[in-house]
TORSE-834172 format. One record per atom (N, C-alpha, C): residue number from 1; residue in one letter; atom name; y, x, z. Coordinates in steps of 0.2 Angstrom, whole numbers, plus 5000, padded with zeros to 4 digits. Layout:
<pts>
{pt NUM 'A' 'CA' {Y X Z}}
...
</pts>
This chain:
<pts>
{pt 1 'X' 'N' {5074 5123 4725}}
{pt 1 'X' 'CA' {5069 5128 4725}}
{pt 1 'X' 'C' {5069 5131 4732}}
{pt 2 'X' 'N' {5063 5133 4736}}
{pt 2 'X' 'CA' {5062 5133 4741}}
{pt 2 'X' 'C' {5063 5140 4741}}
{pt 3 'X' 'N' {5064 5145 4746}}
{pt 3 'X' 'CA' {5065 5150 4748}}
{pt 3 'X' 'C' {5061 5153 4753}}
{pt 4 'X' 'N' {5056 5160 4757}}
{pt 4 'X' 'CA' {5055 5162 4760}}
{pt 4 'X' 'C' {5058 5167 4766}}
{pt 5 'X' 'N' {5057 5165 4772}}
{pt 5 'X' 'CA' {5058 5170 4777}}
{pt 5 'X' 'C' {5050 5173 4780}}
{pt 6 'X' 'N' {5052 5180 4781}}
{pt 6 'X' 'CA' {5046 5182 4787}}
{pt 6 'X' 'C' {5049 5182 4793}}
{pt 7 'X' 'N' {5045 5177 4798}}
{pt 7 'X' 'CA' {5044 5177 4805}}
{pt 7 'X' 'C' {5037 5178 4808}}
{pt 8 'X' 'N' {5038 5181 4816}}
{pt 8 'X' 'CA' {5034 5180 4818}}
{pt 8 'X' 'C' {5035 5186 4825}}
{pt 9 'X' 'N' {5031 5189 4828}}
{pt 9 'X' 'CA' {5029 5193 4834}}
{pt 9 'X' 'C' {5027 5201 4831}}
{pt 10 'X' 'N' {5031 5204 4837}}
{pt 10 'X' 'CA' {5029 5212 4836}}
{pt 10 'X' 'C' {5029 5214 4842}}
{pt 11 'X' 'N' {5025 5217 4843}}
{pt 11 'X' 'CA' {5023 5219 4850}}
{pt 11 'X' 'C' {5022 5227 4852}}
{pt 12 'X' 'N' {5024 5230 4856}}
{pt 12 'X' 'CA' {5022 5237 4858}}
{pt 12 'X' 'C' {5019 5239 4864}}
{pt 13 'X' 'N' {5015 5242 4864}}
{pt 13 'X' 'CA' {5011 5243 4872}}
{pt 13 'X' 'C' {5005 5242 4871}}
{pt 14 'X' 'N' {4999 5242 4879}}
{pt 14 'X' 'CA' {4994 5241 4879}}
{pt 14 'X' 'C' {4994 5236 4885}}
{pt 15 'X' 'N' {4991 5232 4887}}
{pt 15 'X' 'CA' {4988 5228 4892}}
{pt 15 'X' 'C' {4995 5226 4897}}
{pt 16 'X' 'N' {4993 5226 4904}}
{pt 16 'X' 'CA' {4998 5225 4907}}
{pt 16 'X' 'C' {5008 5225 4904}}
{pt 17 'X' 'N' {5007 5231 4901}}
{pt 17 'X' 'CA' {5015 5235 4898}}
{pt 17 'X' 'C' {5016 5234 4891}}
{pt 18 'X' 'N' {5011 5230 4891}}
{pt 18 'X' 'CA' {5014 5226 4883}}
{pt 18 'X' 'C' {5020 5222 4884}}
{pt 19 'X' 'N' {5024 5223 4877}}
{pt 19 'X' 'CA' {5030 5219 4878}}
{pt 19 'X' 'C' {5031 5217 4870}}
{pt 20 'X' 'N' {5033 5211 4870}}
{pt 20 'X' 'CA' {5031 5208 4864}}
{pt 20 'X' 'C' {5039 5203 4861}}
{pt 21 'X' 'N' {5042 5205 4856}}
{pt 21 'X' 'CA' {5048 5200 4854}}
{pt 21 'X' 'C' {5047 5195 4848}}
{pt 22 'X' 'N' {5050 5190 4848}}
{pt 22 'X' 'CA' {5053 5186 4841}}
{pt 22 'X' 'C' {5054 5188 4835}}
{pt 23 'X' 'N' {5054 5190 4829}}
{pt 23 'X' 'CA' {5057 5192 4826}}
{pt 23 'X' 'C' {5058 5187 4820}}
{pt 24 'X' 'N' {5064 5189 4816}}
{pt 24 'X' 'CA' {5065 5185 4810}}
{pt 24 'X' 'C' {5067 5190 4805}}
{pt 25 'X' 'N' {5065 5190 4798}}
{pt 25 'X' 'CA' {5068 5192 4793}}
{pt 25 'X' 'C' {5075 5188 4790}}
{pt 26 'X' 'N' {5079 5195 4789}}
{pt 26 'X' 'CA' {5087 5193 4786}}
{pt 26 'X' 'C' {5085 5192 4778}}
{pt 27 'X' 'N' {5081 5193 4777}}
{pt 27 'X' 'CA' {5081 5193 4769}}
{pt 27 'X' 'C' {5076 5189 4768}}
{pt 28 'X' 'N' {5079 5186 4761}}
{pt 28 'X' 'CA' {5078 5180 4759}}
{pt 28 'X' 'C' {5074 5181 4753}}
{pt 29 'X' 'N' {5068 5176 4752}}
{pt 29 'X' 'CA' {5062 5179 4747}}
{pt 29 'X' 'C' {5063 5174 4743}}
{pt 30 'X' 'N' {5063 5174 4735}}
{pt 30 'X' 'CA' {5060 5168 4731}}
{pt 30 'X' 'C' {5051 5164 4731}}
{pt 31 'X' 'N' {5049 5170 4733}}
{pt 31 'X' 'CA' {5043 5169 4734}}
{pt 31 'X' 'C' {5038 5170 4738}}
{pt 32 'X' 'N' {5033 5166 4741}}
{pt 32 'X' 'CA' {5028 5168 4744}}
{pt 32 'X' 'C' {5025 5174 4744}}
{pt 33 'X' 'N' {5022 5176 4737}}
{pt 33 'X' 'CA' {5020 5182 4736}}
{pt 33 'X' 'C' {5026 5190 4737}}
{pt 34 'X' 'N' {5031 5187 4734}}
{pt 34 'X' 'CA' {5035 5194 4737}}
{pt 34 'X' 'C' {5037 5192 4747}}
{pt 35 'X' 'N' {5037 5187 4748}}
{pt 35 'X' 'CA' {5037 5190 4756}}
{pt 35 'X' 'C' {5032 5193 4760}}
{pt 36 'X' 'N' {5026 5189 4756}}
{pt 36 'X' 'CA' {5021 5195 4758}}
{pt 36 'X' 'C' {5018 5203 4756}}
{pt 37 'X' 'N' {5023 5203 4750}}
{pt 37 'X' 'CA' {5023 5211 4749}}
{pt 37 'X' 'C' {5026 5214 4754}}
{pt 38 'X' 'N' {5032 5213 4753}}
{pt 38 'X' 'CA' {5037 5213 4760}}
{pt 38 'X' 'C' {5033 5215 4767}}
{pt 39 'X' 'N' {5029 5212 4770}}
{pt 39 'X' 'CA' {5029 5211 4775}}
{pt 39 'X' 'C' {5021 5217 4774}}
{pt 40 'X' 'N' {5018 5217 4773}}
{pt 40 'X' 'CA' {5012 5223 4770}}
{pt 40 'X' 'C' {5017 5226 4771}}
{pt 41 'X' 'N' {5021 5229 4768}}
{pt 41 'X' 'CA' {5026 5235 4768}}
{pt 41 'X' 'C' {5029 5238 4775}}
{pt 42 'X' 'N' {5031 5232 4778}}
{pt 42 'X' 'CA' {5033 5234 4786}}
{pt 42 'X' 'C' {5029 5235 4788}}
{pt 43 'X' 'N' {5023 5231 4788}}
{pt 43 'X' 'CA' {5017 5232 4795}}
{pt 43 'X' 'C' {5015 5240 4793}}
{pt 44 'X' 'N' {5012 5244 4787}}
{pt 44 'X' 'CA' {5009 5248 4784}}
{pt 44 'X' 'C' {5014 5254 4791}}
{pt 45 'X' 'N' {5022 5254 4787}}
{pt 45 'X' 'CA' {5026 5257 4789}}
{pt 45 'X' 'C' {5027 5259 4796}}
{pt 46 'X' 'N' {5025 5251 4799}}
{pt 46 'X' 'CA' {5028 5253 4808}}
{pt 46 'X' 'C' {5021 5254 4813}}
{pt 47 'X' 'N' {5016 5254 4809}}
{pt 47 'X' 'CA' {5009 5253 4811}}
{pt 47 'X' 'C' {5006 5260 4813}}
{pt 48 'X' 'N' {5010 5265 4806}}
{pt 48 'X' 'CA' {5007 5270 4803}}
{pt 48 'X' 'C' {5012 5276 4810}}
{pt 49 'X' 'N' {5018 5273 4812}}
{pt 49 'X' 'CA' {5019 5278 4818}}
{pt 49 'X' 'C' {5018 5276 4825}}
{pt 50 'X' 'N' {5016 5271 4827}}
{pt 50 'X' 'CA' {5012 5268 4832}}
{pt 50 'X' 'C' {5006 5266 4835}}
{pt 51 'X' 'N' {5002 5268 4834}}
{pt 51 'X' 'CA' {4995 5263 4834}}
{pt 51 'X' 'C' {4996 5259 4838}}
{pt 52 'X' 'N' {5001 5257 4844}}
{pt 52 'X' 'CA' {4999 5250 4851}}
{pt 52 'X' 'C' {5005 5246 4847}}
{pt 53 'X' 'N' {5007 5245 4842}}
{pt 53 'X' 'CA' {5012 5242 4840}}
{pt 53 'X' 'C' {5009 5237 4835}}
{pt 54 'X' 'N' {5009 5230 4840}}
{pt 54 'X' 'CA' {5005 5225 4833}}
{pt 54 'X' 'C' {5008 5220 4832}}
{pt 55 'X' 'N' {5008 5218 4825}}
{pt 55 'X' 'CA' {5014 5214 4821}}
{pt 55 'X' 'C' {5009 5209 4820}}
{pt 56 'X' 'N' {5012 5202 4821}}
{pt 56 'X' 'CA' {5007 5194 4819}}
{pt 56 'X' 'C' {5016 5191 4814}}
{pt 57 'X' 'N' {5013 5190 4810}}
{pt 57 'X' 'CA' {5020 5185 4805}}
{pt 57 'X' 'C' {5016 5183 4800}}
{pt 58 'X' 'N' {5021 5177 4798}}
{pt 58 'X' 'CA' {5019 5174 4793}}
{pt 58 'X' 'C' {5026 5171 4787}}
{pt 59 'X' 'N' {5026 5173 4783}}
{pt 59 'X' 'CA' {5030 5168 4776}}
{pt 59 'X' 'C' {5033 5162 4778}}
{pt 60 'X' 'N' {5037 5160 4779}}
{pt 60 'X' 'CA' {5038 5152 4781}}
{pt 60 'X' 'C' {5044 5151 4776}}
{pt 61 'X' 'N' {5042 5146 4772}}
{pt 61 'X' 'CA' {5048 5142 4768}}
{pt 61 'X' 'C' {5052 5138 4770}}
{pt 62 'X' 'N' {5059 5140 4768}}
{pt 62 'X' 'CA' {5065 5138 4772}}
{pt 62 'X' 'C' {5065 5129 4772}}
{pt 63 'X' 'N' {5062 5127 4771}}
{pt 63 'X' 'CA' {5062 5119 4771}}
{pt 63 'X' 'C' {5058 5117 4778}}
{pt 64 'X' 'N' {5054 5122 4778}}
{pt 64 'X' 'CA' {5050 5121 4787}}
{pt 64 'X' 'C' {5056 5123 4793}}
{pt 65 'X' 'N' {5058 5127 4792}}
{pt 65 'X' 'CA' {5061 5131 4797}}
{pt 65 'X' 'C' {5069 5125 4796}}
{pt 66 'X' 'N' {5071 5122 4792}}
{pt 66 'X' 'CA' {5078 5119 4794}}
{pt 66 'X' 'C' {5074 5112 4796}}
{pt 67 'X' 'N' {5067 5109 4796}}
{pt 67 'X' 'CA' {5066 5104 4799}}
{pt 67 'X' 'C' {5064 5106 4807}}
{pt 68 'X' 'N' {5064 5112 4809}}
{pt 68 'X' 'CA' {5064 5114 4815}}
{pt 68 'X' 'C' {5072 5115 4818}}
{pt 69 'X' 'N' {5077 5116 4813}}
{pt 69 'X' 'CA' {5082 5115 4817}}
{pt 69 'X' 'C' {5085 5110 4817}}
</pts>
């Protein structure tokens, strides 16, 4: 049974003084669709006290991500 993580890029700032990290989720989704609730959830969350704060991720099923390591 495959499992989900959300990874991807969150970024704070504007232009020059933009600073942007890696991110990974600890928590482990049985589903695509619940990761992507999930992550609706944070972005909603971290968007709504930030505006220069933008979040890019995606769902990746743990069978991708162990052929990467």
């Amino acid at each position: 049974m495959l499992k989900f993580f959300l990874v991807g890029w969150a970024c704070i700032g504007l232009g020059y003084d933009q600073k942007c990290v890696r991110v990974g989720s600890e928590v482990i989704f049985d589903t695509y669709e619940e990761c992507n609730e999930y992550y609706k959830l944070v972005a909603t969350e971290l968007t709504s006290r930030d505006e220069t704060i933008k979040l890019q991720f995606t769902c990746a099923s743990s069978g991708v991500l162990e052929d990467l390591l």
